[in-house]
One Martini backbone bead per residue (centre of mass of N, CA, C, O) as a GRO file, in nm:
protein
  215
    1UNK     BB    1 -11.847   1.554  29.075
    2UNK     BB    2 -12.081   1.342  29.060
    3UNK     BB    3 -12.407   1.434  28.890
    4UNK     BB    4 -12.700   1.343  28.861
    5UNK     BB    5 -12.983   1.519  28.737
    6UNK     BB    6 -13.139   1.482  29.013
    7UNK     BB    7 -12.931   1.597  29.193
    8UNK     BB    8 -12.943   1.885  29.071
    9UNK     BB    9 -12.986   2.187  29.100
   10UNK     BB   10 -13.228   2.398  29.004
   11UNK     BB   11 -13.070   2.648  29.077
   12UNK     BB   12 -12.863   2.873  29.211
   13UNK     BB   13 -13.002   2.968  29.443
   14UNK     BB   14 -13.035   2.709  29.597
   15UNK     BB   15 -12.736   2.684  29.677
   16UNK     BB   16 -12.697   2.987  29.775
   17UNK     BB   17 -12.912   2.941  30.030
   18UNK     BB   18 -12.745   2.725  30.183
   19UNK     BB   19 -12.517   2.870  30.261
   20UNK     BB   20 -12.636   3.129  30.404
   21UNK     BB   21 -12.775   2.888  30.626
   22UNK     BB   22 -12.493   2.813  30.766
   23UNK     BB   23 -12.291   2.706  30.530
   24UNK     BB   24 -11.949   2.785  30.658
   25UNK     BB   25 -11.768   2.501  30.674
   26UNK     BB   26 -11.469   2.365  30.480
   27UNK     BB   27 -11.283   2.255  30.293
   28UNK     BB   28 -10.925   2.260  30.147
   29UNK     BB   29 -10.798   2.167  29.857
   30UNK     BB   30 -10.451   2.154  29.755
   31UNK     BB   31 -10.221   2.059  29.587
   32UNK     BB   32  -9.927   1.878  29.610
   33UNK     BB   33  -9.618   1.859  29.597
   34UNK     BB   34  -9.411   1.700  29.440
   35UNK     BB   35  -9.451   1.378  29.590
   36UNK     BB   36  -9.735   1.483  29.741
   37UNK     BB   37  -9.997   1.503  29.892
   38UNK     BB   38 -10.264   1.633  29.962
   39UNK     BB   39 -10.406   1.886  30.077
   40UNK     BB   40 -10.665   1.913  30.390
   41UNK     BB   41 -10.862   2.183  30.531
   42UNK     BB   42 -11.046   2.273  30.778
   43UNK     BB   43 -11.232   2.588  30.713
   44UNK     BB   44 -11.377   2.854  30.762
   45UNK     BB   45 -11.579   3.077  30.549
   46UNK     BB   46 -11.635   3.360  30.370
   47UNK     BB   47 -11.876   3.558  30.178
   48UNK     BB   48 -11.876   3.484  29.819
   49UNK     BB   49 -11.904   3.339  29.548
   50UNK     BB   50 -11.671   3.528  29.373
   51UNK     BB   51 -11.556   3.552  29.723
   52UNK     BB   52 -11.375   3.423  29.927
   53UNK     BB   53 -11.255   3.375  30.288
   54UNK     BB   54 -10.919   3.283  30.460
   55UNK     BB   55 -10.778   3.199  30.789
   56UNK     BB   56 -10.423   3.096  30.872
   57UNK     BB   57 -10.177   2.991  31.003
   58UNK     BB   58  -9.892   3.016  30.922
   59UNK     BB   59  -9.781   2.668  31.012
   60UNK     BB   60  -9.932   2.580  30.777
   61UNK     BB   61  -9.873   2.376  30.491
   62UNK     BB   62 -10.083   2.481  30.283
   63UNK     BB   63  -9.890   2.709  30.169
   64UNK     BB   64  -9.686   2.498  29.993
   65UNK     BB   65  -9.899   2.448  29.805
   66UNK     BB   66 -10.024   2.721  29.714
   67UNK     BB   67  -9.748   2.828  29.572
   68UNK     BB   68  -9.733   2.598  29.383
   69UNK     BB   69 -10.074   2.575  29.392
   70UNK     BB   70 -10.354   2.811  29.310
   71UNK     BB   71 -10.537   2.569  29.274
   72UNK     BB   72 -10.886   2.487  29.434
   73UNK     BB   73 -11.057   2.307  29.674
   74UNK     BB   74 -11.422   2.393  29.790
   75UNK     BB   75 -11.578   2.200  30.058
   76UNK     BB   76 -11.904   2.133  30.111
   77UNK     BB   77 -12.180   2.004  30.403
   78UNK     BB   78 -12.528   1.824  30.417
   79UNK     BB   79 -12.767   1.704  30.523
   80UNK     BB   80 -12.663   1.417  30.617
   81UNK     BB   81 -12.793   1.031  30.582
   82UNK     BB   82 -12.833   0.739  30.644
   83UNK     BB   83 -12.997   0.482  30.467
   84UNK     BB   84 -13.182   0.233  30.467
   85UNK     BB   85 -13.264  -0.026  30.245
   86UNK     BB   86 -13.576  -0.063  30.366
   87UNK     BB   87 -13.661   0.233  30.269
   88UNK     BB   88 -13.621   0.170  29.938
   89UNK     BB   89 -13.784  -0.080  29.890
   90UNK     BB   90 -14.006  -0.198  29.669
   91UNK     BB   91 -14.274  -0.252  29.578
   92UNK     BB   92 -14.346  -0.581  29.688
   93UNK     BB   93 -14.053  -0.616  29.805
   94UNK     BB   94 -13.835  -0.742  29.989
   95UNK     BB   95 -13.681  -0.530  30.207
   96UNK     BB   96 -13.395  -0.684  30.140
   97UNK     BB   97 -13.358  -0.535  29.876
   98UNK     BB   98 -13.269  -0.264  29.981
   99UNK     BB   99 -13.070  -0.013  29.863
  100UNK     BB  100 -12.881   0.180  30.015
  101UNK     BB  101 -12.769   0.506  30.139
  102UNK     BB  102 -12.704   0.854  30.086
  103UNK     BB  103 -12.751   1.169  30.186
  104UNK     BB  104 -12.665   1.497  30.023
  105UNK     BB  105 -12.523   1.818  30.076
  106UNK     BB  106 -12.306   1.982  29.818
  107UNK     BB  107 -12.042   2.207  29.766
  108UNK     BB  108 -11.776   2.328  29.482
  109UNK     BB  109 -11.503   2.535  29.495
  110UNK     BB  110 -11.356   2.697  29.228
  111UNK     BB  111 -10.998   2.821  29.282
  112UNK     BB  112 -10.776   3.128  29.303
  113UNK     BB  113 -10.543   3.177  29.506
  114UNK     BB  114 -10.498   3.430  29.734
  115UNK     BB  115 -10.185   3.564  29.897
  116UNK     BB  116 -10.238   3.739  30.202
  117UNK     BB  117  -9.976   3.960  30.396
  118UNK     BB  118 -10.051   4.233  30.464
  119UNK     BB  119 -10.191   4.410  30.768
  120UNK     BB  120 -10.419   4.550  30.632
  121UNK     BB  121 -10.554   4.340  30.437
  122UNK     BB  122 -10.573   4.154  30.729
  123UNK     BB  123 -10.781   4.374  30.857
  124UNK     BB  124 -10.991   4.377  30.666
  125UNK     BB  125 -11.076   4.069  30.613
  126UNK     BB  126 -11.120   4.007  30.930
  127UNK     BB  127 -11.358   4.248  30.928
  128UNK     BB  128 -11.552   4.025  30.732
  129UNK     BB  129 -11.586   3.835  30.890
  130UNK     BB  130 -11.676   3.937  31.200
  131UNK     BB  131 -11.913   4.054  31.008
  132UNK     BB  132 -12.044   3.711  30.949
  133UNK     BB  133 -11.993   3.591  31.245
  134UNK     BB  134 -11.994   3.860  31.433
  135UNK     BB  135 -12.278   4.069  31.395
  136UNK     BB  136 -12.250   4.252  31.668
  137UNK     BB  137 -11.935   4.366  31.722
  138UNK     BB  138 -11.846   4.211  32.005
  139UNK     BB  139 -11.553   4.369  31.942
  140UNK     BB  140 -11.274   4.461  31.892
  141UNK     BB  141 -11.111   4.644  31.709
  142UNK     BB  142 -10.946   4.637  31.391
  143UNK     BB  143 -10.604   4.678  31.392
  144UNK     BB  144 -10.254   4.691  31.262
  145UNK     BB  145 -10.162   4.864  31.535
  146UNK     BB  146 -10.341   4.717  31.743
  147UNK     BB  147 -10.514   4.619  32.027
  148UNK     BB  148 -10.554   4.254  31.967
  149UNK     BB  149 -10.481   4.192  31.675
  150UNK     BB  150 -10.220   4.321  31.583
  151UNK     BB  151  -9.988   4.128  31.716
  152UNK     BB  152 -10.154   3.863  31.550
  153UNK     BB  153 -10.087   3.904  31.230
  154UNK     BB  154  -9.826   3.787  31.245
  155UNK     BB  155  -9.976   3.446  31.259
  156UNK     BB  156 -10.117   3.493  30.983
  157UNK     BB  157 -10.309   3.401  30.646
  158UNK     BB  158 -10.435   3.480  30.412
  159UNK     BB  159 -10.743   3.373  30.136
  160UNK     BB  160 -10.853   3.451  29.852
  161UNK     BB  161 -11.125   3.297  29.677
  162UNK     BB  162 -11.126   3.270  29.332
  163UNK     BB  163 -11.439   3.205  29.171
  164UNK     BB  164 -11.489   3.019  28.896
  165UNK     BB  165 -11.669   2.729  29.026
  166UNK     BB  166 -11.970   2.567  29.071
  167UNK     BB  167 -12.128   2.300  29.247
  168UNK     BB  168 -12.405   2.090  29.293
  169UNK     BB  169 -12.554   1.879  29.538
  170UNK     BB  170 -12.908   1.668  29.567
  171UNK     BB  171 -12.949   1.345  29.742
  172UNK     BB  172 -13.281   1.234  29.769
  173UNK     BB  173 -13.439   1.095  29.537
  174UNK     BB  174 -13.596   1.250  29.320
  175UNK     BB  175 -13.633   0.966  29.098
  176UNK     BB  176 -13.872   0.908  29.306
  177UNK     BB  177 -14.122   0.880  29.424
  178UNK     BB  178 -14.363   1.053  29.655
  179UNK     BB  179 -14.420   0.877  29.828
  180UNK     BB  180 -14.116   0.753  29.915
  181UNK     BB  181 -13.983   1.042  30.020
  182UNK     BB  182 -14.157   1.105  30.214
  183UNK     BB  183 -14.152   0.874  30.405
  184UNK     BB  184 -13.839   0.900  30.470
  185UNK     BB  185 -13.873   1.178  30.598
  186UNK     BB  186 -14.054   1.055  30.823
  187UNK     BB  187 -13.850   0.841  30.898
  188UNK     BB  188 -13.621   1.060  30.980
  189UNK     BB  189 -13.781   1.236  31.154
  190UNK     BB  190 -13.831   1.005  31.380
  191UNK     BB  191 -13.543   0.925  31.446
  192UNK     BB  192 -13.320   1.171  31.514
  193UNK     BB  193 -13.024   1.162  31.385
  194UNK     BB  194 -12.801   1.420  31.362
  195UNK     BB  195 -12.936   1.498  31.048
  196UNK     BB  196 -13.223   1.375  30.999
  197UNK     BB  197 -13.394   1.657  30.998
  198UNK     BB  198 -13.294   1.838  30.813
  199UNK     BB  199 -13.266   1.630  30.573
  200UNK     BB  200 -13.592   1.624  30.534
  201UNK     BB  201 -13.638   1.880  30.482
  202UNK     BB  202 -13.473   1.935  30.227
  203UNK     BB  203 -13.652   1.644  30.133
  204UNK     BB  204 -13.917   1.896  30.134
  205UNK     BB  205 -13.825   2.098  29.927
  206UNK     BB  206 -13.787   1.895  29.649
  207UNK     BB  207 -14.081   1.801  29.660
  208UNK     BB  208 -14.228   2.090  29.636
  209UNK     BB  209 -14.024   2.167  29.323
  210UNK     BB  210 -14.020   1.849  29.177
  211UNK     BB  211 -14.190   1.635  29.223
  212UNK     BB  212 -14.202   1.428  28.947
  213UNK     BB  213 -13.967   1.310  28.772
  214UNK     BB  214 -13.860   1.484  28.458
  215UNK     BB  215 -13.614   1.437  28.202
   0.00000   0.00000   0.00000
C-alpha cells in the first residue's frame, strides 16, 4: 500500500483505537496456487494485533491457497467517501480545476497464517470470537462435545493470522491548509451520503491534531 507522509498513522494508537471501533470485517487476500489467480474472501475477524482470528467453511477455496501458501494480506477499509474536483479547486482557480479524489482509512496487516482443525481448539477460537461479536454471553455453551455448536464444528475450519507487520493510511488530504480540510468535512456533513459523515468525523480528529501539515 503507497503511503505519502501526510497519509501515515501519527502514531500506532491511532490505527489501533479505529480497529477497536467496530472496524472488524476485512478482505483476507491469499496467493493463489501455481497459476490461479489470489484469492480474497470477505470475513469478520477478532483478536489483537499480533494475533487475528478467522473462521470460514470447510468448502471455501481458499484452504488450497492457504496450504499452499501460509503467507497472507488481511485488508480492512472505512470512512471512506469520493470527494468531488470542485471541493478540492485552489483558491483563486475555476472551480473546475479541482482535481477529485477519495478519502479512506485502509489498515493492512501481513500475517503467517496458522490452520487450526482440532475441535476443542476450534471451540476455544470460536468462544474468543463470540465474546468479541457477541459479548452479552446471550447464547448456548461452546463445547466440542456438545450442542448446538459441536455438531457443527467439523463443518468449519478456523484460521489464527500471526500478524509480521501492520500499516495504515488516513488520507484525508492532510497536506491541505486547515481552512480547506474543514470546509470539505463541512461539505462532507452536510452532503450526508453513505460514510460521509464518519469521514467527516475521521477527517476533524487528524485536523486536531496534525494542525498545519509539516514535512
Amino acid at each position: 500500500m503507497f503511503i505519502q507522509p501526510w497519509d501515515a498513522a501519527l502514531d500506532e494508537a491511532e490505527w489501533r483505537s479505529w480497529i477497536a471501533d467496530g472496524h472488524d470485517f476485512g478482505q483476507l487476500c491469499v496467493n493463489g496456487p501455481p497459476g490461479r489467480p489470489p484469492v480474497a474472501v470477505p470475513t469478520p475477524f477478532s483478536g489483537h494485533a499480533g494475533d487475528l482470528l478467522v473462521h470460514l467453511a470447510r468448502p471455501n477455496p481458499v484452504w488450497t491457497a492457504v496450504e499452499n501458501d501460509p503467507h497472507v494480506l488481511l485488508t480492512v477499509f472505512g470512512d471512506y467517501a469520493f470527494i468531488p474536483g470542485p471541493w478540492r479547486a485552489r483558491t483563486g482557480t475555476p472551480p473546475t480545476d479541482g482535481v477529485p479524489t477519495s478519502y479512506y482509512t485502509a489498515v493492512q496487516f501481513t500475517c503467517r497464517a496458522h490452520i487450526v482443525d482440532d475441535p476443542e481448539a476450534k471451540a476455544e477460537l470460536l468462544r474468543r470470537q463470540l465474546a468479541h461479536f457477541q459479548p452479552e454471553g446471550d447464547h448456548a455453551p461452546v463445547a466440542a462435545d456438545a450442542p448446538p455448536y459441536g455438531r457443527m464444528l467439523s463443518g468449519i475450519r478456523d484460521l489464527r493470522l500471526e500478524v509480521t507487520e501492520a500499516v495504515a493510511k488516513f488520507k484525508y488530504d492532510d497536506h491541505k491548509p486547515v481552512e480547506h480540510r474543514s470546509a470539505v468535512a463541512d461539505r462532507l456533513t452536510a452532503r450526508g451520503q453513505g460514510l460521509d459523515v464518519p469521514t467527516a468525523r475521521r477527517q476533524r480528529r487528524r485536523i486536531e491534531r496534525v494542525g498545519t501539515w509539516k514535512p
